[in-house]
Structure formats: structure tokens, C-alpha cells
C-alpha positions as CSV (number, residue, x, y, z in Angstrom):
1,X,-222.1,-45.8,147.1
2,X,-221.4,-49.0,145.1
3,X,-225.4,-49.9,144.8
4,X,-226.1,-45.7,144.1
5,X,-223.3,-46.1,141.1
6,X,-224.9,-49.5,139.5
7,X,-229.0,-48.4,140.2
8,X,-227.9,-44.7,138.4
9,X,-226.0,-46.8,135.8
10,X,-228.9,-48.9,134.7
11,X,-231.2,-46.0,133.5
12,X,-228.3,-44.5,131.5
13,X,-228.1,-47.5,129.3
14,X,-232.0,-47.8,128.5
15,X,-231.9,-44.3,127.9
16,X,-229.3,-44.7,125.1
17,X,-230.8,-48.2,123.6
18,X,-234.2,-46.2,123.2
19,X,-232.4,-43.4,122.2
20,X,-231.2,-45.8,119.2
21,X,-234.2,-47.4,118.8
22,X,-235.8,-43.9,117.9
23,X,-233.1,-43.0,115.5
24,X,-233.8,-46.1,113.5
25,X,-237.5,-45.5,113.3
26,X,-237.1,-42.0,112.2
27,X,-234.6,-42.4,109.5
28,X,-235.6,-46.1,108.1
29,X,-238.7,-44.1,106.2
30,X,-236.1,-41.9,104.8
31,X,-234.0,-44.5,103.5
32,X,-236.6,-46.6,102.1
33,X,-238.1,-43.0,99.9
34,X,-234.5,-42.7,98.9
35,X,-234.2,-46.5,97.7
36,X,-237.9,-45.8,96.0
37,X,-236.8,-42.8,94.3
38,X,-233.6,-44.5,93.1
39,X,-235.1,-47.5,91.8
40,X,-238.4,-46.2,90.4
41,X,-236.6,-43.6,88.5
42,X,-235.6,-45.8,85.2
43,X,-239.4,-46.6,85.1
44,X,-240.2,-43.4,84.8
45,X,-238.4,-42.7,82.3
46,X,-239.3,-45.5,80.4
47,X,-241.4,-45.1,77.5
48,X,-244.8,-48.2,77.2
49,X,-243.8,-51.9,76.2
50,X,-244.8,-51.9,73.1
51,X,-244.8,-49.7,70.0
52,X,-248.0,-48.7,68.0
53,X,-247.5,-47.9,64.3
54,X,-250.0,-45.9,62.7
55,X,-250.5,-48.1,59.5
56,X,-248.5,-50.6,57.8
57,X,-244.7,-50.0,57.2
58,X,-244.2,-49.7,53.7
59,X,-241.6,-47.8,51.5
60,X,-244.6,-45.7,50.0
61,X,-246.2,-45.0,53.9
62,X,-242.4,-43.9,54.4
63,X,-242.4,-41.9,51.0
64,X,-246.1,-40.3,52.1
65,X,-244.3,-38.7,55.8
66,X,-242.8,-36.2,53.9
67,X,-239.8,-37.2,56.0
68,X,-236.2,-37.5,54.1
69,X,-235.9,-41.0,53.0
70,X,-232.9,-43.0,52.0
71,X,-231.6,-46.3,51.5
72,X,-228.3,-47.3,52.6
73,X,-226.3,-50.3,54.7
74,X,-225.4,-50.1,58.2
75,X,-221.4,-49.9,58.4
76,X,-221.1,-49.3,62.4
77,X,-223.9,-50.0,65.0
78,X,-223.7,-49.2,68.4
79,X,-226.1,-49.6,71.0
80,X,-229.4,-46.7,68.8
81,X,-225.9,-45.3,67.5
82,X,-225.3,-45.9,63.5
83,X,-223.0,-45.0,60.6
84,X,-225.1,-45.4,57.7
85,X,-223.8,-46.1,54.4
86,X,-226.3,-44.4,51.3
87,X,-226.5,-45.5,48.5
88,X,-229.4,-43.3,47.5
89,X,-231.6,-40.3,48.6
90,X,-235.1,-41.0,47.9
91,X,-236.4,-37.5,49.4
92,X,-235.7,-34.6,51.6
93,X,-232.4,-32.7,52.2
94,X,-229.1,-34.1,50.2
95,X,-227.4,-36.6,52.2
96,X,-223.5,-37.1,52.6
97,X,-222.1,-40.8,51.8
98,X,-221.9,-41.5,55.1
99,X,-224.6,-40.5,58.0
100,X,-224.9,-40.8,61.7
101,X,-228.3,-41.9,62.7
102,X,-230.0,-42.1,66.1
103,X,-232.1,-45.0,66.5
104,X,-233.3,-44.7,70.1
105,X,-232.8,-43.3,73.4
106,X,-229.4,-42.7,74.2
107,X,-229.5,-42.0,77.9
108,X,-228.2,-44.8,79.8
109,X,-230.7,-47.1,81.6
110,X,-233.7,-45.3,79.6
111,X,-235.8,-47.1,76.9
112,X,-238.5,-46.3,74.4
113,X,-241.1,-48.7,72.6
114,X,-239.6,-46.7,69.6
115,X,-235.9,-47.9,70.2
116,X,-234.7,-50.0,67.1
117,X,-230.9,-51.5,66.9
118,X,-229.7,-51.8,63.2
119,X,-227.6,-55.2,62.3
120,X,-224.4,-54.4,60.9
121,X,-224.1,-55.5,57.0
122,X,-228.0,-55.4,56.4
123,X,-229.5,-52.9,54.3
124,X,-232.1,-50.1,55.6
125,X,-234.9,-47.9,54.0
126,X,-235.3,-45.5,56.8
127,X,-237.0,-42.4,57.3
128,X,-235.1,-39.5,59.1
129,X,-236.6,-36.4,61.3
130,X,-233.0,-34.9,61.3
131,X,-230.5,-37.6,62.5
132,X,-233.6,-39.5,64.5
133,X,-235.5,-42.6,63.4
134,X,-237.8,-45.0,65.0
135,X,-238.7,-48.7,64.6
136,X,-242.0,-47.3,63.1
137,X,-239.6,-45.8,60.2
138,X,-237.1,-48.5,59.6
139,X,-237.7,-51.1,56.8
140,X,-235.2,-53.9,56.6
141,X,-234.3,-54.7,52.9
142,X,-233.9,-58.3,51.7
143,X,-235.5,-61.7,50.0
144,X,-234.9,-63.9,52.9
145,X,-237.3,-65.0,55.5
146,X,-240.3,-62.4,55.7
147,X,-240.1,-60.9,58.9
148,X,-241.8,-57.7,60.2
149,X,-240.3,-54.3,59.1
150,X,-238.7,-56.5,56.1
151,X,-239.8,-55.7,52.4
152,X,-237.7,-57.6,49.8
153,X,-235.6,-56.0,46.9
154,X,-238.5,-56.1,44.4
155,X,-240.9,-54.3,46.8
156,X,-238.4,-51.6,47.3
157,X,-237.3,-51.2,43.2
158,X,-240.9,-51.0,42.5
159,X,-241.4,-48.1,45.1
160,X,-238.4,-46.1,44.3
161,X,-239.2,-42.2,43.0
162,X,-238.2,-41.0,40.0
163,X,-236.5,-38.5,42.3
164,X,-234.0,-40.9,44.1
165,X,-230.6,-39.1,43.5
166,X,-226.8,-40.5,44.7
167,X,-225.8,-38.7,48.1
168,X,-223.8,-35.4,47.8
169,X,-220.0,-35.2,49.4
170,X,-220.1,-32.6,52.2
171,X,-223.9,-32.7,52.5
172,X,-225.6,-33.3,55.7
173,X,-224.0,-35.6,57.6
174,X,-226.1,-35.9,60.6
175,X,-225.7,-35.1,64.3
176,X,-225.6,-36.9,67.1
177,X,-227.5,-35.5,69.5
178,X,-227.1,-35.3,73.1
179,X,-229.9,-36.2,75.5
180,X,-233.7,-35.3,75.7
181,X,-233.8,-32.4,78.2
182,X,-236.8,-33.8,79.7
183,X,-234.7,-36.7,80.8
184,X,-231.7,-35.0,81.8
185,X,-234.1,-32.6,84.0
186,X,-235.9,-36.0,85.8
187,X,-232.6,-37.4,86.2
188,X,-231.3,-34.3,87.7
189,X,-234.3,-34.3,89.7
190,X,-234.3,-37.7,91.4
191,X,-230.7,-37.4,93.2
192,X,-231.6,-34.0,93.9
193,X,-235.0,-35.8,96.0
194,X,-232.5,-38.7,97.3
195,X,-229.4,-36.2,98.4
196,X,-231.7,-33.7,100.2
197,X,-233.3,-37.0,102.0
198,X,-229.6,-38.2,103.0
199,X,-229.0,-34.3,104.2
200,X,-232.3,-34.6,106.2
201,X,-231.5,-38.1,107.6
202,X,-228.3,-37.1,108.3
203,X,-229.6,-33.8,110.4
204,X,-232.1,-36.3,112.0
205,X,-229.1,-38.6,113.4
206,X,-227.2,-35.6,114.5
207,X,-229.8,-33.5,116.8
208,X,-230.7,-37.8,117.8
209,X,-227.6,-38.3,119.5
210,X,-227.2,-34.8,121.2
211,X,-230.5,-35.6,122.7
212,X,-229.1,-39.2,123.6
213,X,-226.1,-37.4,125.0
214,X,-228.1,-34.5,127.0
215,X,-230.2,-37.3,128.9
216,X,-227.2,-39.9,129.5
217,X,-225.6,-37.0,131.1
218,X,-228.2,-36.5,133.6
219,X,-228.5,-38.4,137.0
220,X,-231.7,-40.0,137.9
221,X,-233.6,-38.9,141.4
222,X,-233.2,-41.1,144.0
């Protein structure tokens, strides 16, 4: 009876370390789409490396858009978030004093070849499409070392309308927007794709190890 117990023993334990083996297989392809999904998800998202303007960034291109265009000095920057002080309203809609201006994405881990950050302190000519602006609509305003996006004060005095005006109190303010629905419904998306593949690993394991169960129950022929 002792050598029946150990021979019927034996088959038991393979069963179970194959039974493992097979669970592993089936669920590491599972795990590894989840981890794919996860990390290519940002990169989708993710606008090219590089930003194409269409023709040079002046303050008459800016002027041409038919965009509103003011000048004014950053007071708060954070992250493509901005307080914007005006000092004038060179077209469009009034303006208030102060406006909140979007200068990027603002969905976390998401980036755009469009993204600019404003330095707190240095002085902007920036076209607006609402509360939005771009690095292709941003001209830094100063006399010190020529940069790209800079014009210097002279550029910008020469190029000022006729029809610049002083902001008006209680005038648009601008909006901060929340984010792009197109991003909020590919985030959504993604750990929708990586919970259903836990759910189906998960079911994977379970119906596994009653299987495992079933056949370590059951006593070989002798």
C-alpha cells in the first residue's frame, strides 16, 4: 500500500506543475498586451517632434490671421497655463486686464509640437483662437540676444495698428479649458483595453486551476 500511495502520488504533482506551466503560457501574452497598451498610450497621444510654421513669425503674419492679437507680460506661468498681463489689444474681441491663456496640451503625460511655455516677467505678442495659442503664434518681445520667436521693441512699435486700444475691465477674460475630448476618449479607451485583459486573464487563471484541481483529484490506473 505504501509503494501504491507514493507511484499514485507522483502523477499528482506533474499534473499540477504542468498545470502551472499552462497557466503561465496562457496569461503571459495577456500581460505583455496590457503592459503594450499602457505604455504605448502616451505615444499615441503625442502630437510629431517638431512644429512646422507656415511662414515666418512676424507681428504683421500675426496681424494677417485675423486672430485677436494682444501684447502683454506674463504675470503667472504654469506648466501651458498663463495669466497674462495686456497692455494693449491690437485686434479682435476687447480683452480684460488680465487673461488666462492656454499654451499647450493640458492633459497630463500628453504633448504637442505646438506646446509653448511662457517665462514669467517677459513680454508676449500673441495671437489667441479663444483662450488657445501655439508656439507658431507667440512672439517674444525684447532687444537682447535674437532668438527665434523674438522680435525687438522697434519691430513691434513699427507694426502696431492704428487700432490698438487699452483692454476693457470686465471684458473677456478667457477660459481655461478642460481637455480635448479626443484625448479624454483614447485615454478612456486604453484602461478600458487593459481592465477587460486583467478580467480575461483573471477568468483564464480561475477555469486553470479548477481544471488543475479536477485532474489532481483523480487516481491514476494501475
Amino acid at each position: 500500500m505504501t509503494g501504491g500511495g507514493t507511484a499514485a502520488a507522483v502523477p499528482r504533482v506533474r499534473a499540477g506543475m504542468t498545470s502551472r506551466t499552462q497557466r503561465c503560457r496562457a496569461v503571459a501574452p495577456l500581460l505583455l498586451a496590457a503592459g503594450a497598451v499602457a505604455l504605448a498610450a502616451p505615444l499615441l497621444l503625442a502630437g510629431p517632434a517638431a512644429a512646422s510654421c507656415a511662414g515666418p513669425l512676424t507681428p504683421a503674419a500675426l496681424l494677417d490671421r485675423g486672430a485677436d492679437v494682444v501684447l502683454g507680460v506674463a504675470e503667472e506661468v504654469r506648466g501651458h497655463r498663463a495669466l497674462l498681463d495686456v497692455e494693449e489689444v491690437w485686434s479682435g474681441e476687447d480683452r480684460a486686464p488680465e487673461i488666462r491663456v492656454v499654451t499647450g496640451e493640458t492633459v497630463r503625460n500628453v504633448q504637442s509640437s505646438t506646446d509653448v511655455e511662457l517665462v514669467e516677467g517677459d513680454r508676449y505678442l500673441v495671437a489667441l483662437d479663444g483662450s488657445r495659442t501655439s508656439v507658431c503664434s507667440v512672439l517674444v518681445v525684447g532687444d537682447g540676444r535674437p532668438v527665434a520667436g523674438q522680435v525687438s521693441v522697434a519691430e513691434v512699435e513699427a507694426a502696431r495698428p492704428a487700432t490698438a486700444r487699452a483692454p476693457v475691465v470686465g471684458a473677456d477674460a478667457g477660459d481655461v479649458p478642460g481637455p480635448p475630448w479626443a484625448a479624454v476618449a483614447a485615454g478612456v479607451l486604453g484602461w478600458a483595453a487593459i481592465t477587460a485583459l486583467v478580467l480575461l486573464a483573471g477568468s483564464r487563471l480561475r477555469r486553470s486551476s479548477r481544471r488543475s484541481r479536477a485532474d489532481g483529484g483523480r487516481r491514476p490506473l494501475r
